[in-house]
Structure formats: C-alpha cells, structure tokens
N, C-alpha and C positions, 0 to 999 in steps of 0.2 A: 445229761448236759444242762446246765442251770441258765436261767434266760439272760445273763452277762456273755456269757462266754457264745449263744448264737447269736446276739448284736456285733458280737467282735466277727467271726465268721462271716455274716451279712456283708459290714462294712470291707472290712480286705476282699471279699469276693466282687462289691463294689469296684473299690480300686482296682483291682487288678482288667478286670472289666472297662473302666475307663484308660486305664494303660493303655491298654489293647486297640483301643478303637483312637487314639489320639492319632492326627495325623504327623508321620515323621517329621523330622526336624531339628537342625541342631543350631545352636551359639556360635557367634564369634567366626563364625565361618566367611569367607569371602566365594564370590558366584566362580566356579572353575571354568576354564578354557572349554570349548567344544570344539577347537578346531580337528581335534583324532578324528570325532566323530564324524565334522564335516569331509577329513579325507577318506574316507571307510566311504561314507554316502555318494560320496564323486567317482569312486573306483566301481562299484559295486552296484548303484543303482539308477538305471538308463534317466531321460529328462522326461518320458511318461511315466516314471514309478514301476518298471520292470525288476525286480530283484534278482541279483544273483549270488544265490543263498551258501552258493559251492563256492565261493569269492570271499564268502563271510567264514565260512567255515576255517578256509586254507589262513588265513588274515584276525582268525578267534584271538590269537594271541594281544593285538593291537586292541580289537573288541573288548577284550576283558580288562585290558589294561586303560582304558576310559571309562568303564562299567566302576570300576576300583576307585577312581576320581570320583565320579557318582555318586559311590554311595559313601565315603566318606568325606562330601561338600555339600550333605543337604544345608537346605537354605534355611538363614537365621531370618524369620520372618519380621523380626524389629529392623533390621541394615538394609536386608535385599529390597530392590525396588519391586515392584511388582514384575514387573516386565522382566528381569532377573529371575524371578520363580518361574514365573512362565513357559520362557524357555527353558530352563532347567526342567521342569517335570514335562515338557514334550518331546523334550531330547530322551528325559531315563525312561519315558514309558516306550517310544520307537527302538531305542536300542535294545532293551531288554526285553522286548517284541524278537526282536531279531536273532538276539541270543537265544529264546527259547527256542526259532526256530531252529538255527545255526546249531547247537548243543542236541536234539536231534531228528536231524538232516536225516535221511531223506524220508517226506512225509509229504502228504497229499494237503490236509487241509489242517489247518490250527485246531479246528476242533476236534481230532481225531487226537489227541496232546491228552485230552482228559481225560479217557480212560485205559490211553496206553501208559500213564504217567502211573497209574494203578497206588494214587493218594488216597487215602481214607477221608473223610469229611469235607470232601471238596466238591460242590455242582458242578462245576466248570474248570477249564485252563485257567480262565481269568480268575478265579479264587485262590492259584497253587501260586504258594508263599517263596517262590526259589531264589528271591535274593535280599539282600539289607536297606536300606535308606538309614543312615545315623544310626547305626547299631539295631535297630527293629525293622523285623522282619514285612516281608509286604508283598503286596501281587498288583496285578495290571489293574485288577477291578478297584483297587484302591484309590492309586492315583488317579484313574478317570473319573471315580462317581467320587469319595470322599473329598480330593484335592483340589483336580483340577474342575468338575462339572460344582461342587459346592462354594471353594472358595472364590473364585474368579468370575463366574457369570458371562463365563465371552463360548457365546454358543458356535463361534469359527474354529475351535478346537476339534469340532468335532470331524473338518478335515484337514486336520493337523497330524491327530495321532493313525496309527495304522495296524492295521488287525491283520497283517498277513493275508489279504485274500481280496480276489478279484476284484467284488464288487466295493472294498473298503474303497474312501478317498487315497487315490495312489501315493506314495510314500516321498516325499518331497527329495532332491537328490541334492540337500545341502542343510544341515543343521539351523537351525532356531539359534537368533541370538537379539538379546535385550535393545540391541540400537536400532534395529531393522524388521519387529517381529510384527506388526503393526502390519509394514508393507507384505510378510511374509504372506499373513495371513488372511490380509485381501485377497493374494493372487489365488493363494489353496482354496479360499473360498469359490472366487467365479471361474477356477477350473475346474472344479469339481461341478459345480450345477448347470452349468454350459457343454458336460463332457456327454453328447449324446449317448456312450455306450452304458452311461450310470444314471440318466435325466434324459428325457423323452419330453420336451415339452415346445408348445403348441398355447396357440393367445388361448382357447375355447379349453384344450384338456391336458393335462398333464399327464405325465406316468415318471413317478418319483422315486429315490432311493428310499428302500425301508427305515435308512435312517431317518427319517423327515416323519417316520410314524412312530421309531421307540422313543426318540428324542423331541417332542414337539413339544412341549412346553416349554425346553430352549429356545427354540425359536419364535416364540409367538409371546414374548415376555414385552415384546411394546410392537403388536400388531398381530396380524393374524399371519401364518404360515406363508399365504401370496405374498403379502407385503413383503414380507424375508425374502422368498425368492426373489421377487421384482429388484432387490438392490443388487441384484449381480446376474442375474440371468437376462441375456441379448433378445430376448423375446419378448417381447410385454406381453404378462398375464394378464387376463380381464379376472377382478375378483372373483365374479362369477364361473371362474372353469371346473370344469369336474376336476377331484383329485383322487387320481392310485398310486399302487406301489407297487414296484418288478421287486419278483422273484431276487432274493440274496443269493452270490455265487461265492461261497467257504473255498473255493479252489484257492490253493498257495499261489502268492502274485508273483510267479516266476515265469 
C-alpha cells in the first residue's frame, strides 16, 4: 500500500470517528410537545418518584409513540433556546430510562440490563446504543456526559435525570418543559438533598449521596461542595463538617 493511499485510510478513519462521537442533532426542527410524556409520568409515577413499571409496560404503546417524537425532533441547536434542549434531553434520557426498563420488565436492578443484554463491546447498560436521536444511534451515557453534563454546565440535572434505582434522585412525576424548568429544577434540587433517606446531614457531619463524590467537580465549579449544599439544604452546614458517602441502592425504584 503506497503512503497516498494510508493518508486516505487515516483521514476517513478520522471522519468516520468524528461522526461517531458528534453529538446528535438535527435542522430546521421545532421543540416537540411532551405533554404524552407528562401524562405517562402522572399515571405511572407516585409524587415521591415510586415507579410503576407494569403501568409502563401495559401503556408501552403511548411510551413508544412519544419516544418516536423524540427521536425524530432532536434539537436544531442554532433555533432551540437553550432551555428548549434542556428539557428535551431530560425528558429523552428519563423516558428511555424507562423504556429500557419497561422493554425488559421484570428485573431487579438496571444494572443487571448489562450482562443480560448479552451486547458485545459494551461496559455498561449506560453504553448499549438501543435507540436513534436524528438518525444516530445513542445510549444513556451519551446524553448525560457528552450533551447534557458537557454542553450545559447546570450541575441540577444531576437530579433531574433517573437511573431506575433507589437511591437515584426519585423521578419527577411530571415532564420538563422550557417555560418552567428553572422552577422544575430548584424543587428536584432541595428535594433531593433535604430527602433524609438519600442525605444525612447535620451542621458538624454530613453523610451524602455517592453522587456528590462521582460528580463533584459539578458542583464545586464556583465554590466548594458545602457551599452547593448550603443553597438548598434546611440545615446550615459549618464549612468545616466532616464529609461521607452511603452506600448506592441499584434496587429498581418501584
């Protein structure tokens, strides 16, 4: 092979590489309705974020048929406001949270998905590629770390989206939408770090979600980790308090 022809190889191997890793997206598109989704989340999921997965299951056909909106209305990043994308990839990453579960039912923990899923090349659930955005293929891990954790920088997503399981931030029982997400995502915020059974804290010590240990340079991008909690936790922390982290419960939030 003459050294033209592997520059050429190189370069398309490039491309195709950068394809790959682009985050979805399409043109011309306007922000779709979520109200399906919001009536699925009112049917299906109690005001503490109890799931009922067998509710989703029997009602899959509604799920799929907002899932189908979804993924052919990803967001034209030149038109949509921000706020517009926002909720749209916290709506598709919860829904299709959900459908993985829903599709299949019945199952202990989300992370028992990955090696019953029996994908090749996959570490995780969060890496298996089972549905579209704009024609390209994509997983949960996408949306959280490429989309939403890179492009946006609002560390209250983090209890926004829902991982199917216990100790996740419990799963809001009403859709994300652009006029209101603001307000949405205050409330998910100090519900979640005031929800003693997920937050343990105490002026002197805390005992914290393990989120607040994978995630912490989210939080701590204009102050330190207290300072975050202090703006929504009913406790005043003294900067000085010890900090830990409870044990993650994988069990399915049903």
């Amino acid at each position: 092979m003459n050294y033209s022809n592997r520059i050429l190889i190189v370069l398309f191997s490039l491309f195709i590489f950068a394809c790959q890793n682009t985050p979805p997206g399409m043109a011309a598109t306007t922000p779709p309705s979520h109200e399906a989704w919001n009536q699925l989340l009112k049917a299906y999921v109690s005001p503490t974020g109890i799931v009922n997965y067998k509710g989703f299951v029997k009602d899959k056909a509604k799920l799929d048929a907002y899932l189908k909106t979804i993924s052919e209305n990803a967001p034209d990043r030149k038109t949509w406001s921000k706020n517009e994308q926002l909720a749209y990839w916290i709506n598709a990453y919860n829904a299709y949270t959900v459908k993985l579960i829903a599709d299949n039912y019945p199952v202990k923990s989300i992370r028992d998905l990955g090696p019953a899923l029996k994908i090749p090349l996959i570490k995780d659930v969060w890496h298996y590629k089972f549905f579209k955005i704009g024609g390209q293929e994509s997983s949960l891990d996408e949306i959280e770390h490429s989309i939403l954790r890179k492009e946006f920088s609002e560390p209250r997503i983090h209890f926004a989206i829902n991982c199917a399981s216990v100790s996740c931030p419990p799963l809001l029982n009403e859709a994300f939408v652009a006029s209101k997400i603001d307000a949405q995502l205050e409330r998910v915020a100090k519900t979640f770090v005031n929800d003693k059974s997920r937050n343990k804290i105490s002026p002197n010590a805390i005992e914290i979600s393990s989120i607040f240990s994978w995630f912490k340079g989210d939080f701590t991008n204009n102050g330190s980790l207290i300072d975050f909690l202090n703006k929504y936790s009913t406790v005043k922390i003294n900067k000085t308090a010890t900090i830990s982290h409870l044990d993650y419960n994988w069990n399915l939030n049903e």
